[in-house]
C-alpha positions in Angstrom: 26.5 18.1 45.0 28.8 16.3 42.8 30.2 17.8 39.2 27.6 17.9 35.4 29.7 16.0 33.4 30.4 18.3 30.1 31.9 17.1 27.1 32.6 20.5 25.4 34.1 22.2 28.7 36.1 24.8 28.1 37.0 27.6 30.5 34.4 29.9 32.3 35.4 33.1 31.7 32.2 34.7 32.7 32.4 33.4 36.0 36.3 34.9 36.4 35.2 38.0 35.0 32.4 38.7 37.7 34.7 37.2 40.4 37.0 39.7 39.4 34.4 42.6 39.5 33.9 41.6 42.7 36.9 41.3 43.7 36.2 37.9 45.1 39.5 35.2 45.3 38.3 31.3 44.9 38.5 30.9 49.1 36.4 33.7 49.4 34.2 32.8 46.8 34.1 29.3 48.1 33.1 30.4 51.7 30.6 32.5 50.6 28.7 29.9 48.6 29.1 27.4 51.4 27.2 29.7 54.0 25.1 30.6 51.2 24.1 27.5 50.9 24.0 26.8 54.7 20.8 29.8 54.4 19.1 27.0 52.3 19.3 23.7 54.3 22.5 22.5 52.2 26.1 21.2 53.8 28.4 22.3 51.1 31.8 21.7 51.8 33.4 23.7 48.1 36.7 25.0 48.7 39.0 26.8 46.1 40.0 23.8 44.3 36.3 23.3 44.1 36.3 27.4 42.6 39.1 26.3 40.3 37.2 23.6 38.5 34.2 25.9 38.3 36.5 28.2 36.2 37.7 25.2 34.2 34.5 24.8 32.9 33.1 22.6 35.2 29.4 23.0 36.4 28.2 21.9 40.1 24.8 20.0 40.1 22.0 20.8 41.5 21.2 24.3 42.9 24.9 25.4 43.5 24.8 26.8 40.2 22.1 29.5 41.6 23.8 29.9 45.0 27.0 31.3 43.5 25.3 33.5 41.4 23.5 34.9 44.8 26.4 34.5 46.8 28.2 36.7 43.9 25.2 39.1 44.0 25.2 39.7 48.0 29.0 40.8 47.2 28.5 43.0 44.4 25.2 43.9 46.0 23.3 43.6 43.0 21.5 40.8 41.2 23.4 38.0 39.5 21.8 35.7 37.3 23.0 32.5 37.0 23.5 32.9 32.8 26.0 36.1 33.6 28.7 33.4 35.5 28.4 31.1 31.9 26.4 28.0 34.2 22.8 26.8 33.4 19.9 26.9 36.2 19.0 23.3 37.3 16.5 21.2 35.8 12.9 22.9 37.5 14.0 26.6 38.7 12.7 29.1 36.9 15.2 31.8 35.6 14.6 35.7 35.4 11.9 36.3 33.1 12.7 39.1 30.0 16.7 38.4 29.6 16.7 36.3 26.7 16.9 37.1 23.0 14.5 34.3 22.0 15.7 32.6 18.3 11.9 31.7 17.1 8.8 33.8 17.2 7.6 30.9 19.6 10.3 31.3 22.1 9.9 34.9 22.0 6.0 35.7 22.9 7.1 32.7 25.8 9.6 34.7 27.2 7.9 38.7 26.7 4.4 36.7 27.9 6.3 35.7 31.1 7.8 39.0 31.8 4.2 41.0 32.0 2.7 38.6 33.9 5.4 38.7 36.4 5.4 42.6 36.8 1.6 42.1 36.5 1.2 40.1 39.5 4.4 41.4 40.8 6.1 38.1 40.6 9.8 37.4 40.1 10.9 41.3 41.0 13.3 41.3 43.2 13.1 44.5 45.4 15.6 46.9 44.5 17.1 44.8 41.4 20.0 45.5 39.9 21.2 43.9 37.1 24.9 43.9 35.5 25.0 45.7 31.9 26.4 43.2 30.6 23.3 41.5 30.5 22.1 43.2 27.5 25.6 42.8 25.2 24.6 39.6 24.4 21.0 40.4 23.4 22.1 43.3 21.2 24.8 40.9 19.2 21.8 38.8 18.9 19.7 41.2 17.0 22.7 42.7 14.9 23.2 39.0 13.2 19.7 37.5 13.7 17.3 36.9 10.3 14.3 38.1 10.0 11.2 36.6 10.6 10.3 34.9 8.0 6.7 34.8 9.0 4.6 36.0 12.1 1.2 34.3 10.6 -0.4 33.0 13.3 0.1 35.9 15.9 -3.4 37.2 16.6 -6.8 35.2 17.5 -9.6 34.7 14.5 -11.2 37.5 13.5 -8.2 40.4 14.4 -7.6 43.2 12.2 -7.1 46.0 11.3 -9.3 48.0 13.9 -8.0 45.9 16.8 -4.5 47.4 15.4 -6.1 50.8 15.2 -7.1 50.7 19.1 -3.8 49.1 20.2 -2.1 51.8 18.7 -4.4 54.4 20.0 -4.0 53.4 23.5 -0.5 53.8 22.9 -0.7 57.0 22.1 -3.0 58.0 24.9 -1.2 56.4 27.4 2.5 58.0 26.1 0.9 61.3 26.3 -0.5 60.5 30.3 2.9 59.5 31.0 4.7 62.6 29.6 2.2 64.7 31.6 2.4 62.8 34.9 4.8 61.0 35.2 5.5 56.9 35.4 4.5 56.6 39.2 0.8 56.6 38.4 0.9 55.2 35.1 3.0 52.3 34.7 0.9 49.3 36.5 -1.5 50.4 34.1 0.3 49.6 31.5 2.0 46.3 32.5 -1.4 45.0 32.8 -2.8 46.1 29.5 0.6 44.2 27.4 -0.2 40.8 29.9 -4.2 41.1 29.3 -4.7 42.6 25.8 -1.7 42.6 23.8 -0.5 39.2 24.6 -4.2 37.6 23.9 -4.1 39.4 20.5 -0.5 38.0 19.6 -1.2 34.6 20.7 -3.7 33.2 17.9 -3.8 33.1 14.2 -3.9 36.2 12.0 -3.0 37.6 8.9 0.5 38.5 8.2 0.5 41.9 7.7 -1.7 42.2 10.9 0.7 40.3 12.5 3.6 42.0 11.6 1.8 45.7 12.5 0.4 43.8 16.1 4.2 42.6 16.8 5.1 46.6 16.0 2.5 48.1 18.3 3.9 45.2 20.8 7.5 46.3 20.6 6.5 49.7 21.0 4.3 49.7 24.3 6.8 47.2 25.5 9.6 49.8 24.9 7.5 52.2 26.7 7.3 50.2 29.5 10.8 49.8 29.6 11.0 54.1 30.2 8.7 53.8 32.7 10.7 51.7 34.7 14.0 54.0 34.7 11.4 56.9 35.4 10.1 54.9 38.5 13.5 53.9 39.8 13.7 50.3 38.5 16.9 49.9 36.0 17.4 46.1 36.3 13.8 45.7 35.4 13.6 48.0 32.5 16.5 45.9 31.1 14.4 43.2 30.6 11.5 45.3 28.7 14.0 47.0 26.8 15.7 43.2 25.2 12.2 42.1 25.2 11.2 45.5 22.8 14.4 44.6 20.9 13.1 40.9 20.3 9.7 42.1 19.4 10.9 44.5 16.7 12.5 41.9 15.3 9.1 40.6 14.2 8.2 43.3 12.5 11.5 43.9 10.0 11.7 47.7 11.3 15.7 47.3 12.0 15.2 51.9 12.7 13.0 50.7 15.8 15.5 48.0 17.1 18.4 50.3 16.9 16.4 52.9 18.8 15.9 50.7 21.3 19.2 49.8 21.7 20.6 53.6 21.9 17.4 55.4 23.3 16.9 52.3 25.9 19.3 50.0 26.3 22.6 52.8 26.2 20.7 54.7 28.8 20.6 52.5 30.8 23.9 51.3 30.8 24.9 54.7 31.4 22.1 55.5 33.9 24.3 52.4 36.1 27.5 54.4 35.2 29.0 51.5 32.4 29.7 54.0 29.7 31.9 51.7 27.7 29.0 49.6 27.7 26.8 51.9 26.6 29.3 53.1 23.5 29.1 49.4 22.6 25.5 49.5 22.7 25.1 52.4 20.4 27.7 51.4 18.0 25.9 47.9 17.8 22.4 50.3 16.8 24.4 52.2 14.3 25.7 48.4 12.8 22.4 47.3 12.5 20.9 50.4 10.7 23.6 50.9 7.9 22.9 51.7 4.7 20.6 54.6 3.8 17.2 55.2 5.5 16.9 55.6 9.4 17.8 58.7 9.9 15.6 59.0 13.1 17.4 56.1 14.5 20.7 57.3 13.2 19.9 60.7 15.8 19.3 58.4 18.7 22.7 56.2 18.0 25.1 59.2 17.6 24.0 60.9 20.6 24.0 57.7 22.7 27.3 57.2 21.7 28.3 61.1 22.6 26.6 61.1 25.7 28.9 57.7 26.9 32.0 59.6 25.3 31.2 62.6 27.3 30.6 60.6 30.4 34.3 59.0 29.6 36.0 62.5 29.3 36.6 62.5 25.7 35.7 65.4 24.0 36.8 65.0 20.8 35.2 61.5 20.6 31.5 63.0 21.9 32.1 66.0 19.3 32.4 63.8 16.4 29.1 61.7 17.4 27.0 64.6 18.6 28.5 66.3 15.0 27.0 62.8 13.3 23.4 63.3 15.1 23.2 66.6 13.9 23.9 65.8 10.1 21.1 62.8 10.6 18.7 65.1 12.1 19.0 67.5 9.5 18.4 64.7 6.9 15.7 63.2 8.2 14.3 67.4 8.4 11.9 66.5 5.4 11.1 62.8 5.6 8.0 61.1 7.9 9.2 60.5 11.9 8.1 56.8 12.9 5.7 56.9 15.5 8.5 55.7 18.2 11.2 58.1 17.4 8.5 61.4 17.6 10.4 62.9 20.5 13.7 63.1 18.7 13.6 66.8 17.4 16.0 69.5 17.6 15.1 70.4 21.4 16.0 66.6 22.3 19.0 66.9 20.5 19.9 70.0 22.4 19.1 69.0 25.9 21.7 65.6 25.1 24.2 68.1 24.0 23.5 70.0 27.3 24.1 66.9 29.4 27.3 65.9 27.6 28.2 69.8 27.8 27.9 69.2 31.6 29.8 66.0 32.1 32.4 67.4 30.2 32.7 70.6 32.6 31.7 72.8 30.5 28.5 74.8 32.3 28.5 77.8 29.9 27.6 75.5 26.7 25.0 73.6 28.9 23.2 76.4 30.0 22.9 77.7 26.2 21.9 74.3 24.9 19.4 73.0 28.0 17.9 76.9 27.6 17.3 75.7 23.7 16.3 72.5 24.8 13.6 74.5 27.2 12.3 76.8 24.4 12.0 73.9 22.1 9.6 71.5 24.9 6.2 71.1 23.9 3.7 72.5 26.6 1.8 68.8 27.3 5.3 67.7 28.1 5.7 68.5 32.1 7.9 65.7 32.9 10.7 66.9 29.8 10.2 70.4 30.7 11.2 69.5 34.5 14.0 67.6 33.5 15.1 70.9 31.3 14.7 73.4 33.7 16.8 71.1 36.4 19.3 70.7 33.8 19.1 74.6 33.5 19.4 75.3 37.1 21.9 72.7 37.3 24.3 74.6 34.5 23.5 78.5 35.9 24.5 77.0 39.1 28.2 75.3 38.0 28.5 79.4 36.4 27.9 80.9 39.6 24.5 82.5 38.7 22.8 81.1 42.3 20.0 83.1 42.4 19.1 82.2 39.1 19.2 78.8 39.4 17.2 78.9 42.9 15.1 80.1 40.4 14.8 77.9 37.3 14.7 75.1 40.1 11.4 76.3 41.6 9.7 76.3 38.3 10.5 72.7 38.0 9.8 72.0 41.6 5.6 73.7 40.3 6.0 71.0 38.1 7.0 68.0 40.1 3.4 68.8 42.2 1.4 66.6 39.5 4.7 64.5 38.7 5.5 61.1 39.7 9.1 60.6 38.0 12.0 59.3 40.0 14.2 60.7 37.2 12.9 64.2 38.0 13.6 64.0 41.6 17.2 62.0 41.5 18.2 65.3 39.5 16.4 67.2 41.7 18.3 66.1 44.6 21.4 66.0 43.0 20.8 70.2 42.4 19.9 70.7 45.8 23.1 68.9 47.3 25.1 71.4 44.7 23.3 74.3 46.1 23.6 73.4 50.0 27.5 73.3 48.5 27.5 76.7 48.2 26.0 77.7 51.6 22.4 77.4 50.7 21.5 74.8 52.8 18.3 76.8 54.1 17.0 77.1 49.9 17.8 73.5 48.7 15.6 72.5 52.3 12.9 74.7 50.9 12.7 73.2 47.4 13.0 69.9 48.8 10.0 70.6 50.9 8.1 71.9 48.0 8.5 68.4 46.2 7.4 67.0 49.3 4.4 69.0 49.4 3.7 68.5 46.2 
């Protein structure tokens, strides 16, 4: 495979800087993409010269480009697309659907259309993916500097109004409240199917603008949705996409509150749920950029504590007490106003239990067990999934404090709960307890509540 001539070349530092994360020299790389490549039928012979020119700015023809981004992966053991190492896929393959911030409303229903229909027919998911964080710095730059839409005319088939918008909406609703109550497990196929079937056929036709604009917010929303309910069924690289592709969407409808909420509620999490908390203090402080000025204060909440929780994760306190101190002077702003429809479950409780959680990672379990016991009393009963994750979080806090009988407890409640759940989340933090608890010596109780979830 000879060399893509490029008249602009300049230096490939996306390559070097996942290299480096893998800790992979130019011979090593070099071998590795030459036996990768052996997997595929192909006699490469690259060595680290070859490596060298790569990270000149040179790109190989062909599919090398998309063997050293797998060859890369295998080492880092996660996925690595061939964007992330600054080279473009070959003329005919067809890239990972979801990680682009599309320019044009066009572009953008392309790329969000191809992502449901993948997960819907299970298509392009990788088992186990993983992606790097850094795939969603670029997306969030995007949407800091991008202009709005200057029209979404033309996003709905003839005859769609304002009752199709009512019943899009309505299904939202019913099928956020399903998922609090049960969990993702059950619930998420579900979903994936109705944004490839419905909600893609309804934003794919011609329309008025306003019901363009509302359609593109209902989009954004189930689509951000779906993005929770894969971190809640164990599938971080793939909620990535959903969560740029809910960034994209509420682009289209001018609500800069929703995309910044996206950003901190979705895409920070993440970054800190695959333990890059600078990342996800970059993420959040992007949100808080985009959403200056006054207004927002819902979004404001979700930004500052994003940015606390990362700070909390880093070990600096005085940093996550300054932005959980922010959240709290948004929240009590926003006390009187309307709450958008997508920030409803940032209240006072949700602000507690994130001030548990950075109370935790900062060591200190007597301030976590008095804010996730807030958090608890402040859960709404149709909730079951949140008030599991509380009480863990409880149990988790009474145990650092010695209180072991208690938290045996508070755990067992939660483990009543996890019968009609299906949440990875719930039982990640459930398993993390119980290795705490066999810590102490109680290997025989964290067995039993272990066996409950499996009962369950």
């Amino acid at each position: 495979m000879g060399a893509r001539p490029r008249a602009d070349r300049k230096a490939n530092d996306r390559l070097r800087a996942v290299m480096e994360e893998a800790a992979c020299s130019n011979t090593g790389l070099a071998r590795r993409v030459n036996m990768c490549g052996a997997e595929h039928g192909l006699g490469l012979r690259y060595d680290k010269t070859s490596v060298a020119r790569w990270l000149r700015g040179q790109q190989p023809r062909g599919r090398a480009p998309a063997i050293i981004a797998q060859a890369l992966g295998r080492k880092l053991g996660r996925t690595v697309t061939v964007d992330e190492i600054g080279m473009v896929p070959a003329p005919g393959t067809t890239p990972i659907p979801g990680l682009r911030f599309e320019p044009t409303l066009a572009g953008a229903l392309r790329e969000a259309g191809a992502l449901w229909r993948g997960d819907a027919s299970r298509l392009d998911l990788p088992a186990g993916e993983r992606l790097s964080t850094s795939v969603l710095v670029q997306p969030s730059r995007d949407w800091l500097i991008a202009e709005p839409d200057p029209s979404v005319a033309g996003a709905g088939p003839p005859g769609t109004g304002a009752a199709d918008v009512a019943v899009v909406r309505a299904t939202i609703t019913s099928f956020a409240g399903l998922d609090h109550r049960f969990g993702s497990g059950r619930l998420r196929p579900v979903v994936v199917h109705y944004l490839d079937s419905v909600v893609h056929s309804l934003l794919t036709g011609c329309s008025a603008e306003s019901t363009g604009r509302q359609l593109f917010g209902a989009a954004a929303r189930l689509t951000e949705l779906a993005g929770y309910m894969a971190v809640d069924t164990g599938q971080p690289g793939l909620a990535q996409r959903y969560y740029i592709q809910a960034l994209r969407l509420s682009q289209a409808t001018g609500d800069r509150g929703m995309g910044a909420y996206v950003l901190a509620a979705g895409m920070s999490r993440v970054a800190l749920r695959l333990g890059s908390p600078h990342e996800a203090v970059q993420l959040a402080r992007v949100a808080q950029e985009g959403v200056r000025g006054p207004g927002a204060p819902t979004a404001r909440v979700a930004c500052h504590v994003a940015e606390a929780r990362a700070h909390a994760l880093l070990g600096d306190a005085r940093a996550c007490e300054k932005a959980a101190g922010q959240a709290a002077e948004s929240l009590a702003r926003g006390d009187s106003g309307e709450v958008p429809e997508w920030g409803a479950g940032v209240d006072r409780a949700h602000l507690a239990e994130e001030l548990a959680r950075c109370s935790r990672d900062l060591d200190r379990p007597e301030d976590a067990a008095r804010w996730a016991w807030e958090a608890l009393r402040g859960c709404p009963p149709d909730r079951a999934r949140r008030r599991a994750l509380r009480l863990l979080l409880l149990a988790s806090a009474r145990l650092r404090l010695g209180e072991v009988e208690e938290s045996r407890d508070t755990a067992a409640q939660a483990v009543e709960l996890l019968g009609e759940l299906r949440s990875a989340q719930c039982v990640d933090d459930l398993k993390d307890f119980c290795g705490g608890l066999a810590a102490r010596g109680e290997q025989e109780a964290a067995r039993a509540l272990l066996a409950g979830l499996d009962a369950g």
